[in-house]
C-alpha positions, -999 to +999 in steps of 0.1 A: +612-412-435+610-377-437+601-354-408+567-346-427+560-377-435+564-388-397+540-360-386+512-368-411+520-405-397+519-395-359+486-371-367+470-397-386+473-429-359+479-407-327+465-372-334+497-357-321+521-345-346+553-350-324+552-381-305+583-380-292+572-341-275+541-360-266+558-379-242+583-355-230+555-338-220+537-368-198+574-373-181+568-333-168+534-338-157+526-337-123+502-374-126+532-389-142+554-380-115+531-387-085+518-416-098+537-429-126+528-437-165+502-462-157+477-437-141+484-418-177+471-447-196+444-452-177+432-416-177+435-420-223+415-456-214+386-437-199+391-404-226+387-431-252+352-449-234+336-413-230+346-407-273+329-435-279+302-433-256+293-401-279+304-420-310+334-406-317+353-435-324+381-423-350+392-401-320+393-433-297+412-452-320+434-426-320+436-428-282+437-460-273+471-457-297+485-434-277+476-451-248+494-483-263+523-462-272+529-451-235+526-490-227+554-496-250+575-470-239+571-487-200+581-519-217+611-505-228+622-493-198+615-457-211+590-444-184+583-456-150+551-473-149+537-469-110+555-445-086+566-453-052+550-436-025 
């Protein structure tokens, strides 16, 4: 697949043209390294109930699969889910 084609992909299911940036950038935030990947999924969870509280619901879809795709990545051994205090 051609790097075009994956960002029209990655814009049109996650709204982020780069997904692999995407989560470079969560493993440098400050909640993912306090708290771990799980608080970042929850935080998309509740981004993607107030989108369709106003009936936005293409941009929740959109979300909940980045959400999904931060879940997969913790599957995978990729990032750390919860953080040790």
């Amino acid at each position: 697949m051609s790097n075009s084609t994956q960002c029209t992909r990655n814009e049109t299911m996650y709204n982020v043209a780069d997904m692999d940036a995407y989560i470079q950038s969560i493993k440098q935030s400050s909640t993912y390294r306090f708290t771990g990947a799980n608080m970042i999924v929850a935080g998309l969870m509740s981004d993607a109930q107030e989108e369709l509280a106003h009936g936005e619901s293409e941009r929740a879809r959109k979300t909940l699969n980045r959400a999904k795709a931060i879940l997969f990545e913790i599957m995978d051994g990729n990032l750390v889910g919860t953080r040790n205090r």
